[in-house]
N, C-alpha and C positions, 0 to 999 in steps of 0.2 A: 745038743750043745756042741759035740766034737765036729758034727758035721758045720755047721757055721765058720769054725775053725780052721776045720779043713778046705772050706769053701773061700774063708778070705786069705789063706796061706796060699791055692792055687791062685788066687787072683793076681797077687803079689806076684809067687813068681811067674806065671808068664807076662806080668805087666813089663817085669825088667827085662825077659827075655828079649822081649819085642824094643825095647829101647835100644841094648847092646848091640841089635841087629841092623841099626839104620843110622847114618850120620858120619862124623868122621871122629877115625879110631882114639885121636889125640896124642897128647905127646909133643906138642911144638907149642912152647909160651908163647901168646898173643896171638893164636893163631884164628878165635872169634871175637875179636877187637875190630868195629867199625870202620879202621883207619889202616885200614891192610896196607894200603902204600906205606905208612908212615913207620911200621916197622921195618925195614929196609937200610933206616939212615939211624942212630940212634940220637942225633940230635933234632933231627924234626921228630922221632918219636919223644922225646923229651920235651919240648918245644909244645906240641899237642896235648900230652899230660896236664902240662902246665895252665896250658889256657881253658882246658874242658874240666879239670880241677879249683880253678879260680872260681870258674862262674857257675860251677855248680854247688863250692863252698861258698860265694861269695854270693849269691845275689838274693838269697834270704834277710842278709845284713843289709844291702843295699833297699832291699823294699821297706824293712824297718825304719829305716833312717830317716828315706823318701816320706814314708808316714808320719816320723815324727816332725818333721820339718815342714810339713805343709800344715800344720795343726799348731805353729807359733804364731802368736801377734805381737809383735813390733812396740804398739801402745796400748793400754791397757783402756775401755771404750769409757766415757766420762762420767760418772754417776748421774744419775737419772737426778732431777731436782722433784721434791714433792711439792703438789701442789699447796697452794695456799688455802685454810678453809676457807667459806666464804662466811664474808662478813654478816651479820645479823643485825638486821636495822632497827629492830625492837629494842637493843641493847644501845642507840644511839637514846633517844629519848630520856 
């Protein structure tokens, strides 16, 4: 059993060893943000927030909406008339 133990404790740490070892060290806010230009200016960085936060909160609502709106009718479709039985000409006589 201890060796299992021991087997996924080393796995563990050299997994992180080999992370710490590659990549960039960090330490600079936004510095793997998509929008590398936009951190430069704070108001286009702002501006960018703004709009990739909008439509990332906003367009779950928007397909809701769109769904429910296209599922209204206007006027409600006429009731069906039933037919008439048919008359029984044995009951004429």
């Amino acid at each position: 059993m201890w060796s299992i133990v021991r087997a996924s404790a080393r796995k563990m740490w050299a997994a992180s060893t080999l992370a710490r070892s590659f990549g960039y060290a960090g330490g600079v806010p936004g510095n793997n943000l998509p929008w590398r230009k936009g951190m430069d200016n704070p108001m286009r960085f702002t501006l960018f927030y703004l709009i990739i936060g909008t439509v990332g909160f906003g367009a779950p609502w928007l397909v809701v909406r769109h769904q429910m709106l296209r599922n209204v009718v206007d006027e409600p479709p006429p009731p069906e008339e039933e037919p008439e039985p048919p008359k029984d000409e044995k009951k004429k006589k």
